[in-house]
N, C-alpha and C positions, 0 to 999 in steps of 0.2 A: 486286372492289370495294375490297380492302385496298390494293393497288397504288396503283389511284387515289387512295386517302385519304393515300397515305404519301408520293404524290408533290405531292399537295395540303398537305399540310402541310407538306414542303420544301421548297417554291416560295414558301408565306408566311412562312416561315421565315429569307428570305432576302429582304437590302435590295432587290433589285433586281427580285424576284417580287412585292414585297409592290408599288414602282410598276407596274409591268405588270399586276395585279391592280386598282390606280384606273383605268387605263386602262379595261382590259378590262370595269367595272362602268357604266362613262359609257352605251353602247350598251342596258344594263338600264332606266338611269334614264330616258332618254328614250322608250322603249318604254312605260313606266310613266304615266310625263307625257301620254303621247297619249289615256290613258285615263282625264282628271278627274274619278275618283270615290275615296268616303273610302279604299277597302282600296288603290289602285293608288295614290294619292299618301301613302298611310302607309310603303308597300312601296318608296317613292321613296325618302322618306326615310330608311329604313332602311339602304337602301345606298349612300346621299351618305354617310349616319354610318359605317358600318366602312370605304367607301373616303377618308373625312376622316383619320378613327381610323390606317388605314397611313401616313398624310403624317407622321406625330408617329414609330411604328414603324421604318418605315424610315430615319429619320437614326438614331434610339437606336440600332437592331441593327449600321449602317454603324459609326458610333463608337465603339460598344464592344466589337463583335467583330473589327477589323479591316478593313470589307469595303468601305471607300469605294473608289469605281471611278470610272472617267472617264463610263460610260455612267449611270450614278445621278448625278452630278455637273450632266449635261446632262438628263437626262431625268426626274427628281424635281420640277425647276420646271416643266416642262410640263408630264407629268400633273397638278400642281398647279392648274396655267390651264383645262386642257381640263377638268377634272372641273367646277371654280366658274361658268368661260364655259358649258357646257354646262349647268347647271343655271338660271343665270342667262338664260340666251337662252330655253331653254323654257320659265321662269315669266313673263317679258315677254310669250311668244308664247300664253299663255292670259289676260295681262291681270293678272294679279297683283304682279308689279311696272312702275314708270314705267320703258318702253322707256331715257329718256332716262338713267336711273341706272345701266341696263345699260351703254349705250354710254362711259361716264364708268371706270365700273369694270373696262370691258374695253380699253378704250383704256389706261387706266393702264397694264394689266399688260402692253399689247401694248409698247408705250413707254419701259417700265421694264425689258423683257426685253431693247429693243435697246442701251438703256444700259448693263446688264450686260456683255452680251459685247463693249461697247468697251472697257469700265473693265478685264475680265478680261484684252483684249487688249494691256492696259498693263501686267500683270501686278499690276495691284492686288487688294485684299480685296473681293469682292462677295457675302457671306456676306447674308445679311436681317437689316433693323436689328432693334430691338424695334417701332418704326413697322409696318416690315410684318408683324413677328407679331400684334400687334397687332390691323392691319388684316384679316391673316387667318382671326384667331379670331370677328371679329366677321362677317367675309364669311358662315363656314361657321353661323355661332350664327342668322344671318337667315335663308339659305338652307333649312334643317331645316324649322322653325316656318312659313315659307312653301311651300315645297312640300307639308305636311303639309294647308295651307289650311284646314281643315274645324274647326269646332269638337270638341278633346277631350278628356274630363273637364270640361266649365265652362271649357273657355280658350279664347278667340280665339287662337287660331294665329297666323292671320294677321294678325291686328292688334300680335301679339307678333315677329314679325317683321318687318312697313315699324317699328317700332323702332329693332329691331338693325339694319337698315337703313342708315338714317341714320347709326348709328353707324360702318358699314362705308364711310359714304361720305367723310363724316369724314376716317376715317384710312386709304381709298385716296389722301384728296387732300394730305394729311397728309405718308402717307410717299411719295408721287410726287414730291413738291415737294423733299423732302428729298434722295431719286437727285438730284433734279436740281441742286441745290445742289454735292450733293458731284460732281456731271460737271463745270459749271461751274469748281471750284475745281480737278481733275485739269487741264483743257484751259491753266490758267492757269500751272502751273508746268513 
């Protein structure tokens, strides 16, 4: 049991374990999602939050310990997409959020991702603005509160989340518009 724990805590210890760890939690949350009651969509949320929680982690520990790699590089903004698209698709698919927001917020990301690896392939900066931190803070701050659904302690959840919502949709469309700006202006010189 020590083993495991020693190799569990070296693997999140580490930029590249702590993605493969959002990964690896997506398959939880939807398992979870298939069960719309208070303890299975509390339990949801629980681990959208520590697998959000590594998206912040894993750059800090890259940057400061040395450990930015080419596989965290490509594979930090994915797990990023699949953990929110996944969370996103099963709150639509029980009716909690408007389908139509999903496909808005997923289309961004899917669009934004192709932007990237042109702009990368010119050898430009495709780092994330403050737009899409932004965007992102507010994606995860909805997501939470709406998968949560259920009233608790006296708070609508849900109603505190189609909020944040809005605000996610915002400045998906926000910072979409702005990639596309700055594609525009690459293409032109």
């Amino acid at each position: 049991m020590n083993d495991a724990m020693a190799t569990l805590t070296k693997l999140l210890s580490h930029p590249n374990g702590l993605t493969l760890f959002r990964i690896a939690v997506i398959p939880i949350i939807v398992i979870l999602l298939f069960y719309p009651n208070k303890m299975c969509t509390f339990l949801a949320a629980i681990f959208f939050s520590a697998a959000a929680i590594t998206d912040y982690l894993d750059g800090y520990y890259a940057r400061r310990r040395g450990l930015v790699s080419n596989f965290g590089k490509v594979m930090d903004p994915v797990a990023d997409k699949l953990l929110v698209s996944s969370a996103f698709i099963m709150l639509a698919s029980l009716g909690w959020v408007p389908a139509w927001m999903v496909c808005i917020i997923i289309g961004r990301e899917l669009a934004v991702t192709g932007l990237r690896n042109i702009i990368a392939g010119k050898g430009e900066d495709v780092s994330a603005s403050k737009l899409g931190k932004y965007k992102t803070g507010f994606q995860i701050a909805a997501i939470i509160p709406l998968m949560i659904h259920y009233p608790f302690f006296g708070l609508n959840a849900q109603a505190i989340g189609a909020v944040m919502l809005w605000g996610a949709l915002i400045f998906t469309l926000w910072s979409g518009a702005d990639y596309f700006i700055k594609f525009r202006r690459l293409l032109q010189d």
